[in-house]
C-alpha positions as CSV (number, residue, x, y, z in Angstrom):
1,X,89.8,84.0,121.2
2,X,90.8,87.6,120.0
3,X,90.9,91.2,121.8
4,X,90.8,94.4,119.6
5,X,93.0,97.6,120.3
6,X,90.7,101.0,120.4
7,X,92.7,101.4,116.9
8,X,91.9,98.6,115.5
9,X,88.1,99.3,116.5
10,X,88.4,102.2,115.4
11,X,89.9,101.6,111.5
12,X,86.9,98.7,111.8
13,X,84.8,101.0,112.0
14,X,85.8,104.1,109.3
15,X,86.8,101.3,106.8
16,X,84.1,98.7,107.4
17,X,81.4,100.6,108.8
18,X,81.4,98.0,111.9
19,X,80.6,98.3,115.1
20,X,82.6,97.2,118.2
21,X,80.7,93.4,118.4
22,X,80.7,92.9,114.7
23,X,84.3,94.1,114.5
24,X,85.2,91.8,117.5
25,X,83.2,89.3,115.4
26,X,84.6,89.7,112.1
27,X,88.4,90.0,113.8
28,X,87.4,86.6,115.4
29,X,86.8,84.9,112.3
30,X,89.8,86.3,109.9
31,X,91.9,85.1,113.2
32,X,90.4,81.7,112.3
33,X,89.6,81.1,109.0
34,X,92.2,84.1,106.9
35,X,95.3,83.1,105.3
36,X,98.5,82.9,106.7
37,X,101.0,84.9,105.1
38,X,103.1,81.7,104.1
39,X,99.9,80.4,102.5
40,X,99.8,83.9,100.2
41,X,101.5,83.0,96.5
42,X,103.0,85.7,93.9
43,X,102.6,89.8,93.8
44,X,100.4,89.1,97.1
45,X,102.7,87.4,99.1
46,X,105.3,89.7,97.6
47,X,103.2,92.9,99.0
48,X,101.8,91.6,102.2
49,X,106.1,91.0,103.0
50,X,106.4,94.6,102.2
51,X,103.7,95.5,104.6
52,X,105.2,93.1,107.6
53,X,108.4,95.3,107.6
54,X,105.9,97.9,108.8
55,X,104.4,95.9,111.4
56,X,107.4,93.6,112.1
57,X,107.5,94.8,116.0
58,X,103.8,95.3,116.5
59,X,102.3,92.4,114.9
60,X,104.0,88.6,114.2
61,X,100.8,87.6,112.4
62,X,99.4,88.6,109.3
63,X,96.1,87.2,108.3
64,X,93.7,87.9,104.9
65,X,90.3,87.4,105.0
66,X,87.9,88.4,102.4
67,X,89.2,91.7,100.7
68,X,91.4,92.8,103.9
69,X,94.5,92.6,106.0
70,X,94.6,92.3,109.6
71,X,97.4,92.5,111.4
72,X,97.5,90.3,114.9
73,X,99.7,90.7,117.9
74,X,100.2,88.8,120.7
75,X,99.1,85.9,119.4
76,X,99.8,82.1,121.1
77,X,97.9,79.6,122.9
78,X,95.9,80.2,126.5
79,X,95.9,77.9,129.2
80,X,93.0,75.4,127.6
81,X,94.9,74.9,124.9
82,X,92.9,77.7,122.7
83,X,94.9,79.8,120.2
84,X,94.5,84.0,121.1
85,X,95.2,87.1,119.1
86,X,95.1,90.8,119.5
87,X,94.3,92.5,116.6
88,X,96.1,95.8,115.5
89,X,94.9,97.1,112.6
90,X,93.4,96.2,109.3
91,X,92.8,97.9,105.8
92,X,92.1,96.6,102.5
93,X,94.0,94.9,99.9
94,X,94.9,97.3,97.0
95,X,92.5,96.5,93.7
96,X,95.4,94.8,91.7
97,X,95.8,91.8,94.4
98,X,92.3,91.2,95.2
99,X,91.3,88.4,92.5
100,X,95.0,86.8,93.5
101,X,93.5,86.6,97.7
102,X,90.1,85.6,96.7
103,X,91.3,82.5,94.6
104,X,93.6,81.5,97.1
105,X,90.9,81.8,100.1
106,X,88.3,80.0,97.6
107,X,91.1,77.4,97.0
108,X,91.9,76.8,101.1
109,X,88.0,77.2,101.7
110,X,87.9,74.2,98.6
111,X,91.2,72.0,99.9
112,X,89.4,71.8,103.9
């Protein structure tokens, strides 16, 4: 389950072209399927650290998904047992470590 700040809708939006269900939808999906920031390797995981200082109070998890970063707050288990996540922001990953994030998400997607 994830909820989505206005800002978060709102950089969705100018950066995706999304609107608020396919954001919610898309959010929903990088909160399940993205990479964890421990599962990131090499000038990636060396710039998404970077990044975290950034977001260190505002969000605890970081998540790629395709070619972008999103930035979850808030994020734990609700009563059923279901893991929850409030997304904060997300942009995308400068041109130099996109082929680095797609191999590792093609490798994860591979491994499952």
């Amino acid at each position: 389950m994830v909820c989505i700040t206005d800002h978060a809708i709102k950089r969705l939006k100018q950066r995706m072209g999304l609107g608020h269900r396919a954001a919610l939808k898309m959010a929903e999906t990088a909160f399940k399927k993205g990479l964890n920031h421990s599962e990131t390797r090499g000038s990636l995981n060396k710039y998404i650290s970077a990044q975290a200082l950034e977001y260190q109070k505002k969000g605890n998890c970081i998540k790629v998904y395709g070619e972008m970063v999103y930035i979850f707050g808030s994020t734990g288990k609700t009563e059923t047992g279901e893991d929850f996540g409030v997304l904060i922001t997300a942009w995308y990953i400068p041109n130099e470590y996109k082929n680095n994030a797609l191999k590792l998400q093609k490798r994860k997607k591979n491994a499952a």
